[in-house]
MDTraj code that builds the backbone (N, CA, C; nanometers):
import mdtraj as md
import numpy as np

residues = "UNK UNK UNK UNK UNK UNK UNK UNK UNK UNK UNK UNK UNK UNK UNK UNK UNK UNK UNK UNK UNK UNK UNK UNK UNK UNK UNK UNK UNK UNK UNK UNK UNK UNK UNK UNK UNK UNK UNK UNK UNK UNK UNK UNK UNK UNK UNK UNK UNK UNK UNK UNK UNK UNK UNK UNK UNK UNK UNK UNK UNK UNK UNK UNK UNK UNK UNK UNK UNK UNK UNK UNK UNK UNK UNK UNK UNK UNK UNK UNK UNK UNK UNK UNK UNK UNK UNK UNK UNK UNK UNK UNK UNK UNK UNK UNK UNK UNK UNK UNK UNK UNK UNK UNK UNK UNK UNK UNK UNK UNK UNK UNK UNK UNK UNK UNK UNK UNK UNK UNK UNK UNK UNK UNK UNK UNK UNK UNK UNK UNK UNK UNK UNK UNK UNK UNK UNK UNK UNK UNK UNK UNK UNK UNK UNK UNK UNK UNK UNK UNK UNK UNK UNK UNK UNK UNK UNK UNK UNK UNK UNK UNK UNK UNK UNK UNK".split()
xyz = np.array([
    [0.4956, -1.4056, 2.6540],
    [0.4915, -1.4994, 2.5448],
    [0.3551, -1.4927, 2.4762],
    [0.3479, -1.4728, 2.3496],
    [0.2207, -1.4641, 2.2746],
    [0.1186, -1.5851, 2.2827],
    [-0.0019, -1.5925, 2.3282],
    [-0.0720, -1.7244, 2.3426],
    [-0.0925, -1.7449, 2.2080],
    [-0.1426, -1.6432, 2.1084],
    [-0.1992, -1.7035, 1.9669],
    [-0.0761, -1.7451, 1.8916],
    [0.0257, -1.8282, 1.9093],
    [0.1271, -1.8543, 1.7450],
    [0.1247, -1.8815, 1.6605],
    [0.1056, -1.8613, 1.5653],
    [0.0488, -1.8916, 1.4203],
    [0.1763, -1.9482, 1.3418],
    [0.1149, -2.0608, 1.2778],
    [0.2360, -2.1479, 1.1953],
    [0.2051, -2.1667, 1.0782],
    [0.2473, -2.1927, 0.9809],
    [0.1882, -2.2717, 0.8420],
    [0.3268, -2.3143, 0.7627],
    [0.2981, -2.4385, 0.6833],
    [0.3658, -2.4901, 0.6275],
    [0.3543, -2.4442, 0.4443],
    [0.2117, -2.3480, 0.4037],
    [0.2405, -2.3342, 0.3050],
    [0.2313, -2.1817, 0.2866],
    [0.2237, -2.1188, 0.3397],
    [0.2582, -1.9682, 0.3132],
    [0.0881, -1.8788, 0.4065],
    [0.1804, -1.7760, 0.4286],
    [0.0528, -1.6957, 0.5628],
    [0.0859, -1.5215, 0.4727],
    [0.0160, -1.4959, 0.5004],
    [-0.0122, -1.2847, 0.4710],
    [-0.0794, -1.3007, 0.6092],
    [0.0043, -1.1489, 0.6265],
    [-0.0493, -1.0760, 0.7551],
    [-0.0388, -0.9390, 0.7592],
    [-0.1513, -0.8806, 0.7678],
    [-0.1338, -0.7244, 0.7393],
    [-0.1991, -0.6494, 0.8333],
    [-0.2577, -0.5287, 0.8893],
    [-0.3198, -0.4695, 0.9712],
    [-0.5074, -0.5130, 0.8950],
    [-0.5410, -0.5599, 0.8083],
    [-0.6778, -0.5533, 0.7666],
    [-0.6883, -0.7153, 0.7390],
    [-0.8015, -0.7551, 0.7635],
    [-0.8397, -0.9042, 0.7548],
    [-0.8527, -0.9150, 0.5883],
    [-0.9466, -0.8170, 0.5606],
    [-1.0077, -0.8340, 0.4122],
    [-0.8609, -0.8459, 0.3169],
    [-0.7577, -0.7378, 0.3506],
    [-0.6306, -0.7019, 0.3017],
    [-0.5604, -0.8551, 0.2835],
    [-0.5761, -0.9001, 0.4256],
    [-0.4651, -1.0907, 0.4246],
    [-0.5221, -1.1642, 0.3508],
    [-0.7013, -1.1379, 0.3086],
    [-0.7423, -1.2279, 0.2692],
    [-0.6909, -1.2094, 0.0909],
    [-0.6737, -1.1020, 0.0493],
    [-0.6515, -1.0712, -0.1033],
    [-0.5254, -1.1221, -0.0953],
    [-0.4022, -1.0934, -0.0113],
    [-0.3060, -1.1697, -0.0061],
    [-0.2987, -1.3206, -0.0332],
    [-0.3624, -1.3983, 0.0647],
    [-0.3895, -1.5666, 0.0509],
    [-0.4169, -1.5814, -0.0980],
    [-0.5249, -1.4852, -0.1396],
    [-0.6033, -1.5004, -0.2522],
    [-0.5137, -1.5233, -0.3952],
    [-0.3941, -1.4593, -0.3461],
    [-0.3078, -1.4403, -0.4517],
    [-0.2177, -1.5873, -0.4552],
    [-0.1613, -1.6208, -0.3248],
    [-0.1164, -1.7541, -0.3266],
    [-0.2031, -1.8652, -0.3449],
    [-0.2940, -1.8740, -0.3219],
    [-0.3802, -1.9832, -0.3657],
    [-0.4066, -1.9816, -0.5162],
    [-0.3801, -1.8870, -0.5783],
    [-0.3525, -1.8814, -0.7161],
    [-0.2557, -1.8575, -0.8473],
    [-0.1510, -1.9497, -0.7020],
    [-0.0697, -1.9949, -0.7588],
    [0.0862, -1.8393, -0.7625],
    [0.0524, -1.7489, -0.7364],
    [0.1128, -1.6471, -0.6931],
    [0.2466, -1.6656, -0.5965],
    [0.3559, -1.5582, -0.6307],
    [0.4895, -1.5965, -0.5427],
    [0.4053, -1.4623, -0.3973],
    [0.5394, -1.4699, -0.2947],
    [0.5300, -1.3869, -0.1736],
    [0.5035, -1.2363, -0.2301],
    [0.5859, -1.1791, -0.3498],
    [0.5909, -1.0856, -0.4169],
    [0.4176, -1.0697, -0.4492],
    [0.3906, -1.1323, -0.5276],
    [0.2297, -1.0984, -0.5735],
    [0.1263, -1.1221, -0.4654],
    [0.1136, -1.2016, -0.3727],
    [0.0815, -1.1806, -0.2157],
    [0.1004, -1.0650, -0.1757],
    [0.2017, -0.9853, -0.1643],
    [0.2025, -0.8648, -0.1139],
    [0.1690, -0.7883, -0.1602],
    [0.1723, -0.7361, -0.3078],
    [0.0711, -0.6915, -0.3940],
    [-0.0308, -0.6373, -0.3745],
    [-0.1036, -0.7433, -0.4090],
    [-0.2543, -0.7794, -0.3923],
    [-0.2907, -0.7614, -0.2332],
    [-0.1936, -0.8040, -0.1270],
    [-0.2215, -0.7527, -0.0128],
    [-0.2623, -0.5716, -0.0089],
    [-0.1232, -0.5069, -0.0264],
    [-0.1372, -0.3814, -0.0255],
    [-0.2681, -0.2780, -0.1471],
    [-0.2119, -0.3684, -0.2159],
    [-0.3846, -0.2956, -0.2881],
    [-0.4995, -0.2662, -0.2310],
    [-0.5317, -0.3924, -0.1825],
    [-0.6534, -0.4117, -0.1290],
    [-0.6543, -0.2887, 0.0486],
    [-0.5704, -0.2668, 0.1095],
    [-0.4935, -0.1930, 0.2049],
    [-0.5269, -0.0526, 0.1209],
    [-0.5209, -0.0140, 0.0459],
    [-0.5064, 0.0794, -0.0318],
    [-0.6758, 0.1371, -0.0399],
    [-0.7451, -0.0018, -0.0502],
    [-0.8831, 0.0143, -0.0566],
    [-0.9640, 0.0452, 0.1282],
    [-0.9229, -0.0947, 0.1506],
    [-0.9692, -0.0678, 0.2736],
    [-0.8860, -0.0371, 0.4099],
    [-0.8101, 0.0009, 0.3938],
    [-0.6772, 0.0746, 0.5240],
    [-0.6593, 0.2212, 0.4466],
    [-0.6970, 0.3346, 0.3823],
    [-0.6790, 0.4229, 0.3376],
    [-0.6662, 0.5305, 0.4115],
    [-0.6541, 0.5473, 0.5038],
    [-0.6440, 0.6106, 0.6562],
    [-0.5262, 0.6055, 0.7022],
    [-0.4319, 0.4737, 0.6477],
    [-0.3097, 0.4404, 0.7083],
    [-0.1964, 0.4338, 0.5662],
    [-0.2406, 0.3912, 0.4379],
    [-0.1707, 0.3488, 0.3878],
    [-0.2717, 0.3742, 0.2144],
    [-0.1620, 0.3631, 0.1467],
    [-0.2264, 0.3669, -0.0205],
    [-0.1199, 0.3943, -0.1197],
    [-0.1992, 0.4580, -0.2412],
    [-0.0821, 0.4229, -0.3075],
    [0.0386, 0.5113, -0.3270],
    [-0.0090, 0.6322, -0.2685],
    [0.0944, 0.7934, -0.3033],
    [0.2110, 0.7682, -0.1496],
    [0.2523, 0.6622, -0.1104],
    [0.3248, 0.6983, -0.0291],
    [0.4747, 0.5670, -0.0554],
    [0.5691, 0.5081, -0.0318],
    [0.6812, 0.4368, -0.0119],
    [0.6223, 0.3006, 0.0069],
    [0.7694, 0.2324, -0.0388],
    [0.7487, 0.1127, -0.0121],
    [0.9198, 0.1032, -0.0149],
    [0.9607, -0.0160, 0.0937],
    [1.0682, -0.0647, 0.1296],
    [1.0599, -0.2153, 0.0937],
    [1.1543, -0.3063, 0.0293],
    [1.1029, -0.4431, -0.0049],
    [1.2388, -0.5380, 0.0450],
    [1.2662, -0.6352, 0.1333],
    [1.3467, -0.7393, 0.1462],
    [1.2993, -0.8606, 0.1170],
    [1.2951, -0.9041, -0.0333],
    [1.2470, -1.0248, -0.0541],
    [1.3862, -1.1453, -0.0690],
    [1.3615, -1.2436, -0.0040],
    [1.4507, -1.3990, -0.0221],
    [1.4066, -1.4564, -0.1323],
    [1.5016, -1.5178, -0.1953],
    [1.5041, -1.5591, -0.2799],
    [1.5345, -1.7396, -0.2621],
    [1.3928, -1.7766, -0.2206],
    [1.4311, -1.9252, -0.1793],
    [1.5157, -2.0208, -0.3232],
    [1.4994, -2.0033, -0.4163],
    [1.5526, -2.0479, -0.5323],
    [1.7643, -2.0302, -0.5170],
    [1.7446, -1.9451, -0.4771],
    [1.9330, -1.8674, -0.4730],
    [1.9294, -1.8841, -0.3176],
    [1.9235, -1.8375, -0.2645],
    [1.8957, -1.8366, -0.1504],
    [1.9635, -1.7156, -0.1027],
    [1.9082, -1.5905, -0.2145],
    [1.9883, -1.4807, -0.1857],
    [1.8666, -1.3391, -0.1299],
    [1.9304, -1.2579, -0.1048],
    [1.8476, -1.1840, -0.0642],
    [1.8607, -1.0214, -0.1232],
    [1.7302, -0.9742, -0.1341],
    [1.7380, -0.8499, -0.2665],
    [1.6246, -0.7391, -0.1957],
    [1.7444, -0.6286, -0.1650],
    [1.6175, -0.4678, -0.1366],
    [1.6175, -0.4343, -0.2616],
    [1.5096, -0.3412, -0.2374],
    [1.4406, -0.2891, -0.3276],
    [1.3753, -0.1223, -0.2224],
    [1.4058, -0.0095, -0.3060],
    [1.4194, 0.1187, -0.2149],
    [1.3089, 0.1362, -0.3374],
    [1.2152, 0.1778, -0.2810],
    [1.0714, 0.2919, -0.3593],
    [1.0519, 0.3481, -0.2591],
    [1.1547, 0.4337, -0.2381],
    [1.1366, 0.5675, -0.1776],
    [1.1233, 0.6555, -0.3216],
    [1.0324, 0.7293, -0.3209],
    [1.0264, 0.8408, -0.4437],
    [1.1166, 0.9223, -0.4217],
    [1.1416, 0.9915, -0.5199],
    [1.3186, 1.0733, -0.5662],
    [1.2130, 1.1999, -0.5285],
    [1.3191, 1.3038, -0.5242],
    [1.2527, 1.4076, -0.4635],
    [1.1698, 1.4894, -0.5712],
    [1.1002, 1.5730, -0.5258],
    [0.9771, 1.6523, -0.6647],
    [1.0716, 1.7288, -0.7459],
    [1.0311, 1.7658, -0.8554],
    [1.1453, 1.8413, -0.9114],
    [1.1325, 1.9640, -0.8638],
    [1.0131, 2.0597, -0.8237],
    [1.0063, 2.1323, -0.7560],
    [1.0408, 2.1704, -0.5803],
    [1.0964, 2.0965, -0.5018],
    [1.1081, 2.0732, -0.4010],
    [1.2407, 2.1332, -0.3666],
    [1.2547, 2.2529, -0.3909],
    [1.3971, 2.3089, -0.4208],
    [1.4154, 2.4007, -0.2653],
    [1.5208, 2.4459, -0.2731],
    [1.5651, 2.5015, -0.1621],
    [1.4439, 2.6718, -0.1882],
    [1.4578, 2.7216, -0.2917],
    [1.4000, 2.8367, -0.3328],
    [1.2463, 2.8303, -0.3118],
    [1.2042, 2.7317, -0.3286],
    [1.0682, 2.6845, -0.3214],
    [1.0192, 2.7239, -0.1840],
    [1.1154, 2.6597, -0.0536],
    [1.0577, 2.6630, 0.0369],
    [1.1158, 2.7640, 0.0922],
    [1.2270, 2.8794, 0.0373],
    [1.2433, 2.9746, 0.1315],
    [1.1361, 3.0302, 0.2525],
    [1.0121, 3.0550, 0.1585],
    [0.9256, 3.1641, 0.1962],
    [0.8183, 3.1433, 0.2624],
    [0.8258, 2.9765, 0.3128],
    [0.7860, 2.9411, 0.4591],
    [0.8313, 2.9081, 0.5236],
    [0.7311, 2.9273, 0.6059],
    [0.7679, 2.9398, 0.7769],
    [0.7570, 2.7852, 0.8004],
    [0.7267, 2.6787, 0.7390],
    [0.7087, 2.5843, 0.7742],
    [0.7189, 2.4946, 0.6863],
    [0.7198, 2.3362, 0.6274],
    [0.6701, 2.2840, 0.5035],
    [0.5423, 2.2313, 0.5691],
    [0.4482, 2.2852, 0.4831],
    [0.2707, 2.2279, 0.4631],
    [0.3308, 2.1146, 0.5019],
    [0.1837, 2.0366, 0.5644],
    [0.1981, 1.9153, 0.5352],
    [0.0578, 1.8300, 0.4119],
    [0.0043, 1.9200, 0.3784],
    [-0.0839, 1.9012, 0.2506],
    [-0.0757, 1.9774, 0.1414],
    [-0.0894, 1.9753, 0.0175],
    [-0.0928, 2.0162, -0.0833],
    [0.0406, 2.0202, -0.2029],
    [0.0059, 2.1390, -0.2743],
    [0.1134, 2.1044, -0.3646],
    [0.2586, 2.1741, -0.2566],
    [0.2337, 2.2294, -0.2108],
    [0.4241, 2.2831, -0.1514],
    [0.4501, 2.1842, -0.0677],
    [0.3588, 2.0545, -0.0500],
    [0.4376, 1.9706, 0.0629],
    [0.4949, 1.8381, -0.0228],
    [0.4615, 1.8863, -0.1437],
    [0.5198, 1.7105, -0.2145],
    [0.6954, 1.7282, -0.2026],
    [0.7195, 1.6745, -0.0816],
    [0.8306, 1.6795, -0.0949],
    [0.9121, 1.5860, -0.1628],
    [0.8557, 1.4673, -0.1935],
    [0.9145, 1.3482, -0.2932],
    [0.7929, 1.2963, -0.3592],
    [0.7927, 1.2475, -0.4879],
    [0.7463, 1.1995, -0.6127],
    [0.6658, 1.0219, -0.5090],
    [0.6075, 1.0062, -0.5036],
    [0.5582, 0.8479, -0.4363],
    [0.6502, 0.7483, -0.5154],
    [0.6615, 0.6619, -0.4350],
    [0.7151, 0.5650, -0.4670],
    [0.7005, 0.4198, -0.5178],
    [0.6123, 0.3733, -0.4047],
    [0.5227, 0.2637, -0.3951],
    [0.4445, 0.1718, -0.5227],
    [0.3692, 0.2540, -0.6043],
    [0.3064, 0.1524, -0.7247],
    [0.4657, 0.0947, -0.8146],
    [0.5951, 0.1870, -0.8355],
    [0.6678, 0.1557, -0.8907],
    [0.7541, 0.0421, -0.8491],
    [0.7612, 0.0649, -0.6899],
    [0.8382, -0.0564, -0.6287],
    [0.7546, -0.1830, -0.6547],
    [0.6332, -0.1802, -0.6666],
    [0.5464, -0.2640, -0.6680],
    [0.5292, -0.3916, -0.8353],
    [0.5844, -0.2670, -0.9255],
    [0.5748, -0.3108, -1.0243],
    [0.7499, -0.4039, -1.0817],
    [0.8343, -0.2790, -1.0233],
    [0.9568, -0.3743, -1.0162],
    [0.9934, -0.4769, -0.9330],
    [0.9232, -0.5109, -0.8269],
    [0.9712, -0.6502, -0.7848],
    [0.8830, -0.7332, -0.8796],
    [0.7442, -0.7036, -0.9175],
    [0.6704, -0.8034, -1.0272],
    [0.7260, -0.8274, -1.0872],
    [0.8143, -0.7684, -1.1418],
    [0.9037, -0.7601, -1.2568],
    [1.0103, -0.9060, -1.2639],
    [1.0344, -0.8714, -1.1164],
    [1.1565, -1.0112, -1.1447],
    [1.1027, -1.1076, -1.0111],
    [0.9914, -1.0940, -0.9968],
    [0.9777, -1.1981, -0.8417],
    [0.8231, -1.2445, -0.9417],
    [0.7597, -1.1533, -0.9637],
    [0.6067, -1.1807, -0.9583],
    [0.5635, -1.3155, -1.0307],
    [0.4717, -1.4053, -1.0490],
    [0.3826, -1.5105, -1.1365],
    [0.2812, -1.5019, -1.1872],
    [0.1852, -1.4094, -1.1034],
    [0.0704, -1.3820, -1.2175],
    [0.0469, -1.2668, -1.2658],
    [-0.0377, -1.2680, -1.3557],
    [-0.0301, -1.1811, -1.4854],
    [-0.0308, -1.0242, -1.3901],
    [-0.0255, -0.9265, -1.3912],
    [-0.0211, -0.7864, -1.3371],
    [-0.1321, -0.7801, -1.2887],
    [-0.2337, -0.7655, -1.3925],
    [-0.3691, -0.7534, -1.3668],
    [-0.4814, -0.8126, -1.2982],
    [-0.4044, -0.9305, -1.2861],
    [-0.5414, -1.0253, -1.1426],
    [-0.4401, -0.9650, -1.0111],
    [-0.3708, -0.8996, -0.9900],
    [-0.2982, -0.9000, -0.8702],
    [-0.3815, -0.8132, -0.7908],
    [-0.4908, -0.6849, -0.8775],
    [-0.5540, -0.5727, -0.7994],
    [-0.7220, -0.6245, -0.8061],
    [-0.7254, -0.7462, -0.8646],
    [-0.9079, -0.8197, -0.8998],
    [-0.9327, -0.8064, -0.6904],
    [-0.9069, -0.8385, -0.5880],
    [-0.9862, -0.8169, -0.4953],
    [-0.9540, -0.6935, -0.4517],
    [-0.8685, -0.6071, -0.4698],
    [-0.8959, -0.4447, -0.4312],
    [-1.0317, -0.3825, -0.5092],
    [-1.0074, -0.4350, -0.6522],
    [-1.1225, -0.3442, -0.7157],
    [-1.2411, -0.4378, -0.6838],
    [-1.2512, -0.5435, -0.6264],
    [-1.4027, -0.6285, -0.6078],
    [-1.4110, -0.4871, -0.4485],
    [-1.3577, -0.5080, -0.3883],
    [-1.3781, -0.4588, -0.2352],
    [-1.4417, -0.3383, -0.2897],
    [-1.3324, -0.2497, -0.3563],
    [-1.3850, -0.1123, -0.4409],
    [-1.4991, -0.0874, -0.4428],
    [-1.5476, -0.1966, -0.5551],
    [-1.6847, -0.1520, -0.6364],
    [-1.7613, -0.2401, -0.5361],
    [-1.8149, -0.3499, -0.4475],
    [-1.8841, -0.3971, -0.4284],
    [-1.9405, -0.3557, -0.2241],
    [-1.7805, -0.2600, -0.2257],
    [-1.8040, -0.2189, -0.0410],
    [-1.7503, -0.3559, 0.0646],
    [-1.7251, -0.2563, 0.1246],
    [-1.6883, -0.3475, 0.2658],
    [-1.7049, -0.2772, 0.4236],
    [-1.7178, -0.3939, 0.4918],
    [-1.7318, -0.3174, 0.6141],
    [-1.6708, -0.2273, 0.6575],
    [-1.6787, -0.0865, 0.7183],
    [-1.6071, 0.0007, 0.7385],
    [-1.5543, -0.0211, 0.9531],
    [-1.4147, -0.0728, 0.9075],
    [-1.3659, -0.0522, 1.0496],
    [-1.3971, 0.0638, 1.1586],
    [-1.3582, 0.0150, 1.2646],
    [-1.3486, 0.1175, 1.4111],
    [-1.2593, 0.2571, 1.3680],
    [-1.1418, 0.2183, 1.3183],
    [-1.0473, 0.2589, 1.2705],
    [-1.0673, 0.3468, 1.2171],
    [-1.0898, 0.3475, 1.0679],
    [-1.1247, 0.3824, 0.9334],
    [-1.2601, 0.4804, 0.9869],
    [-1.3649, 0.4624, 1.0442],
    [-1.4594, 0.5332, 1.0648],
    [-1.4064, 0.7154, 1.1602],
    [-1.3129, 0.6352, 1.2461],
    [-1.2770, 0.7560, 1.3341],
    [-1.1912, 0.8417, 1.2696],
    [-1.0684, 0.7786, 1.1791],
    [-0.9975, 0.8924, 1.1110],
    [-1.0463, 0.9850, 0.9881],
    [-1.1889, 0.8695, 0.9063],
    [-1.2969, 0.9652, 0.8440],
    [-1.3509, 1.0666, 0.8755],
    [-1.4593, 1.0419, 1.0323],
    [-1.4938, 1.1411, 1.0679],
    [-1.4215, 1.2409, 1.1676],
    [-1.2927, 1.1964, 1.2121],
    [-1.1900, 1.3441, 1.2266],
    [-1.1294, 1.4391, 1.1076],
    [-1.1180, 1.3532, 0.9991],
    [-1.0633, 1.4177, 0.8842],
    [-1.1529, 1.4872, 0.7924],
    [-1.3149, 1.4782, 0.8251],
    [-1.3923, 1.4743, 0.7379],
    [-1.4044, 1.6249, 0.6808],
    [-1.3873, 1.7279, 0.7045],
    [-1.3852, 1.8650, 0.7041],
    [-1.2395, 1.8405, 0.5735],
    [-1.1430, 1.7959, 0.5808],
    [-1.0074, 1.7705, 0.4743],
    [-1.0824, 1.6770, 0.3645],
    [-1.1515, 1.6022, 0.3959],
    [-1.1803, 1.5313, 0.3060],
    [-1.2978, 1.6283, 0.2107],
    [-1.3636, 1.6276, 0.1941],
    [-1.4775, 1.7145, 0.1976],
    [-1.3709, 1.8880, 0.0784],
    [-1.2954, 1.8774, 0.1253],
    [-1.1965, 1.9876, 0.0820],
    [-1.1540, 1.9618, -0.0248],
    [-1.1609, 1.8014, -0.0686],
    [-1.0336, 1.8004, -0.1540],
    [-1.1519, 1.7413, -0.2895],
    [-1.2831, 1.7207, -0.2266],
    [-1.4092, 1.6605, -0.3331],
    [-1.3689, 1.5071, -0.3174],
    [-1.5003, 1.4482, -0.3839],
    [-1.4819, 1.2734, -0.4433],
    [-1.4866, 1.2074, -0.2744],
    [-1.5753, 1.2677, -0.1718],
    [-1.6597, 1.2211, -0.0614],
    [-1.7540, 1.1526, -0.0819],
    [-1.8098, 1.1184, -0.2030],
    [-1.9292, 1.0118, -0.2066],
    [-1.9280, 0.8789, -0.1450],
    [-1.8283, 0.8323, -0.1775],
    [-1.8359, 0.7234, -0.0814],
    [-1.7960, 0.6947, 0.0820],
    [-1.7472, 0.8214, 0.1183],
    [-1.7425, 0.8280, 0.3098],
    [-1.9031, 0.8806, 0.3319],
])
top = md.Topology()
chain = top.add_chain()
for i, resn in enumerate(residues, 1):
    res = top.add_residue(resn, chain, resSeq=i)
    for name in ("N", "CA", "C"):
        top.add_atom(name, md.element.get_by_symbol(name[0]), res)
traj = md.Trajectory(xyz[None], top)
């Protein structure tokens, strides 16, 4: 049985990054639905979880609809590349798992992101990413985490340019 249970009566974000829940809250305290909470959660995730998560990859969405009391997926899985053809990959032995022969689907994620705004969201688009880009431009502590998959990856990173800030 979990000793910590966490309850609330007016709405909680919970994500793998503190800074991440906190852009979440940030969004409901300003007046924001669960939709723009998550948002602004994952943005900020985007900033500081980039090791795990960002914006070139999926998003899966089951939001309730306390109003109806209905319930609505939402698939941002990206459609496949247009290049991603059977011919394409004859002539390996493998599919990469970096570069251009491995895009095997188009990302998904900023779009799912923008269509649930679409019909769930409350505030304006643009305050939804204000604490990803504060974290951005102003830094944040760099996790246990985040430090170790930097400096295992750092030789890939380093490969691809735009290392100034690791």
């Amino acid at each position: 049985m979990p000793t910590g249970l966490a309850r609330s009566q007016q709405g909680m974000v919970v994500s793998p990054h503190t800074l991440a829940s906190r852009a979440g809250v940030w969004g409901l305290r300003q007046g924001g639905s669960a939709v723009d909470a998550a948002i602004a959660t994952h943005a900020a995730l985007s900033v500081v979880y980039p090791h795990m998560t960002g914006l070139g990859g999926d998003a899966f969405w089951l939001i309730h609809d306390a109003h109806t009391h209905q319930q609505h997926g939402l698939n941002g899985s990206g459609g496949a590349a247009q290049a991603a053809t059977l011919d394409h990959y004859r002539d390996c032995a493998h599919i990469p798992q970096r570069g251009a022969r491995a895009a095997i689907t188009v990302p998904g994620a900023l779009d799912s992101w923008w269509q649930a705004h679409q019909r769930f969201g409350k505030l304006p688009w643009v305050e939804l990413f204000k604490p990803a880009v504060q974290l951005a431009s102003q830094g944040y502590a760099l996790s246990a985490s985040q430090a170790r998959w930097t400096q295992k990856d750092r030789a890939l990173l380093e490969q691809y340019g735009g290392t100034e800030p690791f």
